[in-house]
C-alpha beads as a LAMMPS data file, in Angstrom:
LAMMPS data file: protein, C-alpha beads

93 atoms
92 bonds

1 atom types
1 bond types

-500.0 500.0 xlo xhi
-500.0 500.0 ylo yhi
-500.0 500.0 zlo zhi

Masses

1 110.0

Atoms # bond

1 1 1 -255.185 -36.499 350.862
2 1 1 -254.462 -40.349 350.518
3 1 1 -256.136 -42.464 348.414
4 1 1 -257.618 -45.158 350.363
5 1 1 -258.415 -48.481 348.146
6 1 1 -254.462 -48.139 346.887
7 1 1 -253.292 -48.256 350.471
8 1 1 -251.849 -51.379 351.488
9 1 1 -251.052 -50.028 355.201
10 1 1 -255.274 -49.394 355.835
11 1 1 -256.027 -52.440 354.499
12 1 1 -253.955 -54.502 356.391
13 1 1 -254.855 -52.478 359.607
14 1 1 -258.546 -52.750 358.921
15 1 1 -258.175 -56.617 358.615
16 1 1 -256.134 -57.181 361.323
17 1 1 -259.133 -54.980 363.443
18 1 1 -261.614 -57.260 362.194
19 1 1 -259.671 -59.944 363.026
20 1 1 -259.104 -58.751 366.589
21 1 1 -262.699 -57.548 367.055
22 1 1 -263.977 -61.488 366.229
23 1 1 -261.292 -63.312 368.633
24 1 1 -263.808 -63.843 371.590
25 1 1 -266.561 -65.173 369.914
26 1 1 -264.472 -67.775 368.880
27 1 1 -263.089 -68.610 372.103
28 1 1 -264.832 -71.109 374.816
29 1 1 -263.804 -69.905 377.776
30 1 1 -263.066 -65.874 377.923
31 1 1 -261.040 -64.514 380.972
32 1 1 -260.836 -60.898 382.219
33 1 1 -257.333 -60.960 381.193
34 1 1 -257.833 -61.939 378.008
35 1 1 -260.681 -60.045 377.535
36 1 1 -258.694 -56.353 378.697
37 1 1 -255.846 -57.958 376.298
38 1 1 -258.187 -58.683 372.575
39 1 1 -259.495 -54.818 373.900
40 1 1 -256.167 -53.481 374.230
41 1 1 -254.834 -55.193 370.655
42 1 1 -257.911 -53.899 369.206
43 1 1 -258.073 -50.251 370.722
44 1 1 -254.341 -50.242 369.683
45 1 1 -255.025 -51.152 365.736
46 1 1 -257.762 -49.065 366.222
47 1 1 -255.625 -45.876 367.048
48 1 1 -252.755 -47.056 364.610
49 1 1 -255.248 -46.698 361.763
50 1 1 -256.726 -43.380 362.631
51 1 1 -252.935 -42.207 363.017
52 1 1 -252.542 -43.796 359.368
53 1 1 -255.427 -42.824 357.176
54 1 1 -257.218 -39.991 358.961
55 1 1 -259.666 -39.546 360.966
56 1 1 -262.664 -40.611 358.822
57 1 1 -261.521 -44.127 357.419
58 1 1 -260.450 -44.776 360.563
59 1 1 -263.464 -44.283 362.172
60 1 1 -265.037 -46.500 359.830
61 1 1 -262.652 -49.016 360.787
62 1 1 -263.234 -48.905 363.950
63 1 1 -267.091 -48.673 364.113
64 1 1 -267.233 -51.475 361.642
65 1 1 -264.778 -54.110 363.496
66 1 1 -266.738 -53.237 366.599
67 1 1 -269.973 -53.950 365.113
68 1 1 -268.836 -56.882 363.457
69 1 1 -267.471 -58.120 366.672
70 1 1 -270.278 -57.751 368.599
71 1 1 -272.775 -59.062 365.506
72 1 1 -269.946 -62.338 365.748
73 1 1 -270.318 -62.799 369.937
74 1 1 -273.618 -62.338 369.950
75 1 1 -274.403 -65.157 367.161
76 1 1 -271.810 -67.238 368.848
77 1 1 -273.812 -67.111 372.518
78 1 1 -276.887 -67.687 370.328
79 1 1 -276.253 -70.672 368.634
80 1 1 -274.127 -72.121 371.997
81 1 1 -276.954 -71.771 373.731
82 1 1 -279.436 -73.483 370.932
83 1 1 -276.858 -76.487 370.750
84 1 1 -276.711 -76.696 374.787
85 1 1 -280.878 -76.693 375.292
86 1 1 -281.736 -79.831 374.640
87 1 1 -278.975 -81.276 376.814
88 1 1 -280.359 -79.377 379.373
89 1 1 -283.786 -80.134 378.733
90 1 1 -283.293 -83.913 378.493
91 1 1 -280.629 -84.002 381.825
92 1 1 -283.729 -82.678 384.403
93 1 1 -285.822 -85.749 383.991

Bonds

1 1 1 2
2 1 2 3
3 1 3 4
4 1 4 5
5 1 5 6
6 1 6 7
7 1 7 8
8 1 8 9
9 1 9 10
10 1 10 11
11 1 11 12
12 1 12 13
13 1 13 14
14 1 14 15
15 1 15 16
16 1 16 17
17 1 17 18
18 1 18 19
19 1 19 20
20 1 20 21
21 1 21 22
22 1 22 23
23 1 23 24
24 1 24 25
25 1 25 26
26 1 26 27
27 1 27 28
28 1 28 29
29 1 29 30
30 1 30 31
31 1 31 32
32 1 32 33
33 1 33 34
34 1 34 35
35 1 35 36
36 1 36 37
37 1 37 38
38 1 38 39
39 1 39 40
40 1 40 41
41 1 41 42
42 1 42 43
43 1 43 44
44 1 44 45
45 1 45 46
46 1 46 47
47 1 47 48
48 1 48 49
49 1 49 50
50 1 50 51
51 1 51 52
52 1 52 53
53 1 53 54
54 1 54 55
55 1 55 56
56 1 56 57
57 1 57 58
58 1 58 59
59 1 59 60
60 1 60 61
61 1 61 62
62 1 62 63
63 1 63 64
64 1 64 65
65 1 65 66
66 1 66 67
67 1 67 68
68 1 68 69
69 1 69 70
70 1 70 71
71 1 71 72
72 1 72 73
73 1 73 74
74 1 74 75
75 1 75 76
76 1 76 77
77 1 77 78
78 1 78 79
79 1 79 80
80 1 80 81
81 1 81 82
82 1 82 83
83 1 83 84
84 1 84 85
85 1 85 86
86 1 86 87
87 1 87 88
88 1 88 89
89 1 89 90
90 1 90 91
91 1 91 92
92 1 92 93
């Protein structure tokens, strides 16, 4: 059984997930070929930590870079779209 908080290899694959998991939301313009490639590099780190640690931590990994990605794109259209509405608003008239 490993020992999780002294492993340097889960940490480092759990960061670079997170990392992975919040490149769109700070891109402008997202294609589908970037899009398959961050979900690619992320299933990948994804897999290479469950391979690591276990099943369990990796798991965690995984649902918590995917949540945190999401939680990251979603505030990221948000506030896009709050800076873009009064250009909008004020371009009609």
């Amino acid at each position: 059984m490993m020992n999780i908080p002294q492993e340097p290899a889960y940490w480092l694959l759990s960061a670079g997930c997170l990392c992975v998991a919040s490149l769109p939301a700070l891109m402008r313009k997202i294609t589908k070929a970037r899009a398959i490639a961050i979900a690619a590099l992320w299933l990948a780190l994804c897999a290479a930590t469950i391979w690591q640690s276990n099943l369990l931590p990796g798991l965690a990994t995984t649902l918590v870079s995917g949540l945190w990605g999401v939680i990251l794109l979603a505030a990221s259209l948000i506030f896009s779209g709050i800076r873009s509405m009064p250009n909008r608003r004020f371009e009609e008239r």
